[in-house]
C-alpha positions as CSV (number, residue, x, y, z in Angstrom):
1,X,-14.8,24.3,11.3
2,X,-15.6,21.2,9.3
3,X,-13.2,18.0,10.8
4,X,-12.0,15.6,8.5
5,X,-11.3,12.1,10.0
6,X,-8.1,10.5,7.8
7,X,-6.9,7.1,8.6
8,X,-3.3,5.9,7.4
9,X,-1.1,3.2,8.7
10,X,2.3,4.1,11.1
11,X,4.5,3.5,8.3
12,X,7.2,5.7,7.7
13,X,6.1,6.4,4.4
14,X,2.6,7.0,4.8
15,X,3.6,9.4,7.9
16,X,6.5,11.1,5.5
17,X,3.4,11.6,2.9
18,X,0.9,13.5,6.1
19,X,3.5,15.2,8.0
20,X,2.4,18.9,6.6
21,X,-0.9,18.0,7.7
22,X,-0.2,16.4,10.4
23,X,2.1,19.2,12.4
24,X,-0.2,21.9,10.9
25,X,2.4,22.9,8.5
26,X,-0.5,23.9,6.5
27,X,-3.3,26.3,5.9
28,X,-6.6,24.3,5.1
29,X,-9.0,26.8,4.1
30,X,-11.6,25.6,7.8
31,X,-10.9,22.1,7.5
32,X,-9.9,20.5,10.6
33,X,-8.1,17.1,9.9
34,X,-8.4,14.5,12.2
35,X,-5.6,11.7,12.1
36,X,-6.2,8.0,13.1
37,X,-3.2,5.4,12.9
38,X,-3.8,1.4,12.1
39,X,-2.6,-1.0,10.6
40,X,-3.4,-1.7,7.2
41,X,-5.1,-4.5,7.1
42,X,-7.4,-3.1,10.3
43,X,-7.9,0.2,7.6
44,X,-9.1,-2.2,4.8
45,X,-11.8,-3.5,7.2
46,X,-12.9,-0.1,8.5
47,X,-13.2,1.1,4.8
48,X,-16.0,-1.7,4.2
49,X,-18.1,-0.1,7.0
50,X,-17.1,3.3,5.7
51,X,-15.6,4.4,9.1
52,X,-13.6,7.4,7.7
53,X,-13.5,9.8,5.3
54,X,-10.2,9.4,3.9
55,X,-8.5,6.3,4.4
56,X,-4.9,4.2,3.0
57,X,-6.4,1.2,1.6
58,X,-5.4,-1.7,-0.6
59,X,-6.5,-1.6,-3.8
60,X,-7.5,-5.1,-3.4
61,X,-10.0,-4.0,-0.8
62,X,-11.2,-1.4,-2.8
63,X,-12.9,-3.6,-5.0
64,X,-14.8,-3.8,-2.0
65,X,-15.8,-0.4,-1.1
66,X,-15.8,1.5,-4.2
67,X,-19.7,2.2,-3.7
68,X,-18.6,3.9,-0.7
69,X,-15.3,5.4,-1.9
70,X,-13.7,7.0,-5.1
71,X,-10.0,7.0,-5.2
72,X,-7.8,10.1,-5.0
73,X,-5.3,10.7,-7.7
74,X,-2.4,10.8,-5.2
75,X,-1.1,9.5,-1.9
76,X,-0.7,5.9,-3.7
77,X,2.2,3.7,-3.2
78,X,3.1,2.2,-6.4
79,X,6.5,-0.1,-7.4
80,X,7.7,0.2,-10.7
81,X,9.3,-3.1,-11.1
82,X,9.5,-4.0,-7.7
83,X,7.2,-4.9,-4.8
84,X,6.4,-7.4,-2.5
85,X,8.8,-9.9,-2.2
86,X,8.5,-14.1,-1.6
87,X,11.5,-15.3,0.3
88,X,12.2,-18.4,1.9
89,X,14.8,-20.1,4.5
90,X,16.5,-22.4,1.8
91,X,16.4,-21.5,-2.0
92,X,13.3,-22.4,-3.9
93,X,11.8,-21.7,-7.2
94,X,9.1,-19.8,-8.5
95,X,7.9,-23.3,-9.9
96,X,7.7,-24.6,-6.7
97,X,4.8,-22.0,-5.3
98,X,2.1,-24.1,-6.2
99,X,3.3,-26.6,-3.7
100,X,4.1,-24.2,-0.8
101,X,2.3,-23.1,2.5
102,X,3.2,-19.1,2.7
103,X,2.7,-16.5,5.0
104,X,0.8,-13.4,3.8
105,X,0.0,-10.3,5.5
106,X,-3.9,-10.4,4.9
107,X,-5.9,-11.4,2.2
108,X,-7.0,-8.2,1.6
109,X,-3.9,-7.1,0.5
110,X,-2.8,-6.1,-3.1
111,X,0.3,-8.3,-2.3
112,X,-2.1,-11.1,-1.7
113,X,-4.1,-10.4,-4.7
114,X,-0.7,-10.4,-6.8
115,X,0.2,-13.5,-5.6
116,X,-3.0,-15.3,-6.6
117,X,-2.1,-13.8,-9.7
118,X,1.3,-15.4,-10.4
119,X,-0.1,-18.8,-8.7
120,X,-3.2,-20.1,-7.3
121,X,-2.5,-23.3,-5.9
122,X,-0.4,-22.9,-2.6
123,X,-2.0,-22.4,0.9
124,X,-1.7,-19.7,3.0
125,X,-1.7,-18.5,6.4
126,X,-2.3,-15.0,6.9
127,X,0.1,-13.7,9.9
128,X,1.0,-10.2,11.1
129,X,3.4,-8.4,8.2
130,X,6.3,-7.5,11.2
131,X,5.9,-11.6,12.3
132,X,6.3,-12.8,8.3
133,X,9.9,-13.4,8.5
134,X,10.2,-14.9,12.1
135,X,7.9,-17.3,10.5
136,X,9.5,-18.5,7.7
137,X,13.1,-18.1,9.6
138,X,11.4,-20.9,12.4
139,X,10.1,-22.9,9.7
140,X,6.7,-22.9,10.6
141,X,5.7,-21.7,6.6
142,X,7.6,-23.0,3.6
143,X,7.7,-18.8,2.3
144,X,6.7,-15.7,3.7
145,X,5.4,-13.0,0.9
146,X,7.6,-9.2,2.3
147,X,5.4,-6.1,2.3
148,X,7.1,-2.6,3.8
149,X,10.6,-2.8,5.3
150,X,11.5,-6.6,5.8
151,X,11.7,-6.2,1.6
152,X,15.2,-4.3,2.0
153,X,16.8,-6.5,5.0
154,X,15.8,-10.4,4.0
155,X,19.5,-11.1,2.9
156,X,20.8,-9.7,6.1
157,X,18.7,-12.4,8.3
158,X,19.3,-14.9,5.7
159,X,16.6,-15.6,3.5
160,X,16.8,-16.1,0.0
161,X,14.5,-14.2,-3.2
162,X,11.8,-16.7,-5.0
163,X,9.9,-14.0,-6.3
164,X,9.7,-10.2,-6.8
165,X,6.1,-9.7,-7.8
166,X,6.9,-6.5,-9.1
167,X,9.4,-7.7,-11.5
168,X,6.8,-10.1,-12.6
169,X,4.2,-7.7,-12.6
170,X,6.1,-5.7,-15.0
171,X,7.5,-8.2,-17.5
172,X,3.8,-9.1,-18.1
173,X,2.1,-6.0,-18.8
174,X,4.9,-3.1,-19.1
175,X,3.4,-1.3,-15.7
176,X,4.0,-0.7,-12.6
177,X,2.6,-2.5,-9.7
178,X,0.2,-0.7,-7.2
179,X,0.2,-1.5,-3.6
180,X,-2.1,1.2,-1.7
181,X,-4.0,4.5,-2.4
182,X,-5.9,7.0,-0.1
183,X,-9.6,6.9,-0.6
184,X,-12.3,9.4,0.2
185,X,-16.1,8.8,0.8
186,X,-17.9,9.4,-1.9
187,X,-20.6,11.2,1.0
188,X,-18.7,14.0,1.4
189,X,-19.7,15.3,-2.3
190,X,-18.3,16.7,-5.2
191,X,-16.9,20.5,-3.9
192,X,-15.2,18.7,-0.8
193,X,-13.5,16.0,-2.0
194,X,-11.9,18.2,-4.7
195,X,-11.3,20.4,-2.0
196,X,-9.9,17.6,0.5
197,X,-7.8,16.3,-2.1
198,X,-5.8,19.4,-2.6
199,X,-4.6,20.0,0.8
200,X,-3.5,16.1,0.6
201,X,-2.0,17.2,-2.2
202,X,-0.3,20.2,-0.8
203,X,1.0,17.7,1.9
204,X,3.1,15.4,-0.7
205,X,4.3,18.6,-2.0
206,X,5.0,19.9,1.1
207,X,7.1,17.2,2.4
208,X,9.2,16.0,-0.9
209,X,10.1,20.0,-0.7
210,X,11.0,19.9,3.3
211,X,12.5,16.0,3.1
212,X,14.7,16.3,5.8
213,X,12.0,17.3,8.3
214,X,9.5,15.1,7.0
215,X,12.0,12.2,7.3
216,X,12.6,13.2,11.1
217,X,9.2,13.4,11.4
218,X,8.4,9.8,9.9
219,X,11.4,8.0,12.0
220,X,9.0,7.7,14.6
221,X,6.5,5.3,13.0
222,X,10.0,3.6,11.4
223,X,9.8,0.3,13.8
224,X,13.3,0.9,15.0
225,X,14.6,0.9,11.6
226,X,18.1,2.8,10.8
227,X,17.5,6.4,9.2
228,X,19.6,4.8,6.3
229,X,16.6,2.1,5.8
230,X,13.8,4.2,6.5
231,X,15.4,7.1,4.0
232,X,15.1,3.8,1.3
233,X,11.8,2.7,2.6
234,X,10.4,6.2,1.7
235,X,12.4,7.3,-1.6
236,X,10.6,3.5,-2.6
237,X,7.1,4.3,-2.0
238,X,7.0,7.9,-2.3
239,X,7.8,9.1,-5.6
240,X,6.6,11.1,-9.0
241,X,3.7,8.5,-8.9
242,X,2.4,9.1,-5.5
243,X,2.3,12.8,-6.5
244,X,0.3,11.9,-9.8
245,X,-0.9,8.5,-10.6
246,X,-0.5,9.5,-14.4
247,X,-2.1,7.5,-16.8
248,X,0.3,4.5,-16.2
249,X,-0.5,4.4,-12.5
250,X,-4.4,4.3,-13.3
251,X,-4.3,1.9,-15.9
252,X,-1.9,-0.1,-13.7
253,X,-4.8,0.0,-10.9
254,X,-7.8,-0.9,-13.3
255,X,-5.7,-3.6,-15.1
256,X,-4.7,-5.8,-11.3
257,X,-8.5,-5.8,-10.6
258,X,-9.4,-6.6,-14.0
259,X,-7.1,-8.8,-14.1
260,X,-8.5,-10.5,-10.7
261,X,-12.2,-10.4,-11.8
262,X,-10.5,-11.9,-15.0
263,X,-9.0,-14.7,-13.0
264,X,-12.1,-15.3,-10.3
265,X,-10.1,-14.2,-7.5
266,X,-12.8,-10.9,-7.2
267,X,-16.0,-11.9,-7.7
268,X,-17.7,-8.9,-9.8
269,X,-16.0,-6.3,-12.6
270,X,-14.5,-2.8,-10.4
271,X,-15.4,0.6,-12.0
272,X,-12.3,3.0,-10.5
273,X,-13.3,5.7,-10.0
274,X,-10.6,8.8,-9.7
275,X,-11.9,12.4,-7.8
276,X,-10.5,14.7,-10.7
């Protein structure tokens, strides 16, 4: 039996999209699948060292380990017009970023990267994703940029919207704005990637057509949040375009690094490279 090490973070989506996998829901033809929980930027490091064979990753960071990597065509988490969100303690304009200090959950994060985009010019500090909005709340930042749950509750502690990058995102180009994929080392060859890649499939599948378990299963990576909030986490970041990337999805991928080769923020041009 041939084991396969995957690597995803304890989100509840990510742990929605590998519960079929994960409970041995499925049959996977002598593949033994091996499943290590981190946090994501801790994942986007690993990946540089090439640490597992599939791994969530940031598509920013993949423009650092494509040589190592190809992307699969599903798994991804991908807003259409919406995504990470900027929020701050007292109401502030988007005009106004250049002159702020924000709080970002790494910098190699796609929500990062899409930041950069909309506005170079205001420091950062990277903190913890789950510490963002303590920090803005205790006004130690000026604005904290919301990846995962704290994008649904910020009214509800009392912050206020500067930004929706994935608004922005799609105003500018028409697509939709892509957050994370699953990658898979490009070591493992051709025959079982492909192969690899359709029992990750089968797992989406398997829990968009078994949602009630899958959700029961997730709610324990769901940081305390209500089954109301993680059911709204997951129906955000799991959808027809984590099944498929589609043609959209892809050239919403290759036009964000593009666009930050374009802009100096990534120092060399990406080739993406999809396992068919």
């Amino acid at each position: 039996m041939r084991t396969i090490t995957v690597a995803h973070s304890p989100d509840s989506d990510d742990a929605f999209m590998f519960y079929g996998l994960a409970t041995n829901k499925l049959e996977t033809d002598g593949l033994k699948f091996e499943h290590t929980l981190k946090d994501i930027q801790s994942l986007n490091e690993d990946a540089k060292n090439g640490v597992y064979d599939v791994t969530a990753v940031s598509f920013h960071a993949y423009a650092y380990i494509s040589d190592k990597y190809a992307l699969l065509p599903h798994g991804a988490s991908i807003g259409d017009k919406y995504g990470p969100i900027l929020v701050s303690r007292e109401p502030r304009k988007p005009e106004e970023i250049g002159g702020m200090k924000i709080a970002v959950p790494g910098e190699l994060t796609s929500a990062f990267l899409a930041m950069r985009l909309y506005n170079k010019d205001f420091q950062y500090v990277v903190v913890p994703f789950d510490e963002i909005i303590d920090a803005v709340k205790k006004g130690d930042v000026d604005a904290g940029l919301l990846i995962h749950e704290g994008q649904l509750f910020y009214k509800q502690v009392g912050l206020d919207k500067v930004l929706d990058l994935g608004e922005w995102w799609h105003e500018k180009t028409g697509l939709p704005l892509p957050m994370g994929g699953n990658a898979i080392r490009r070591e493992l060859g051709p025959e079982l990637m492909k192969q690899v890649s359709h029992h990750l499939h089968e797992s989406i599948v398997f829990s968009m057509e078994n949602r009630e378990d899958a959700l029961a299963y997730a709610m324990q990576f769901a940081r305390d949040m209500p089954p109301e909030l993680a059911d709204r986490f997951v129906a955000m970041w799991v959808n027809d375009l984590t099944l498929d990337y589609g043609d959209r999805g892809r050239q919403a991928v290759r036009m964000l690094l593009d666009e930050g080769h374009k802009q100096g923020i990534i120092p060399h041009h990406v080739n993406v490279d999809f396992v068919d």
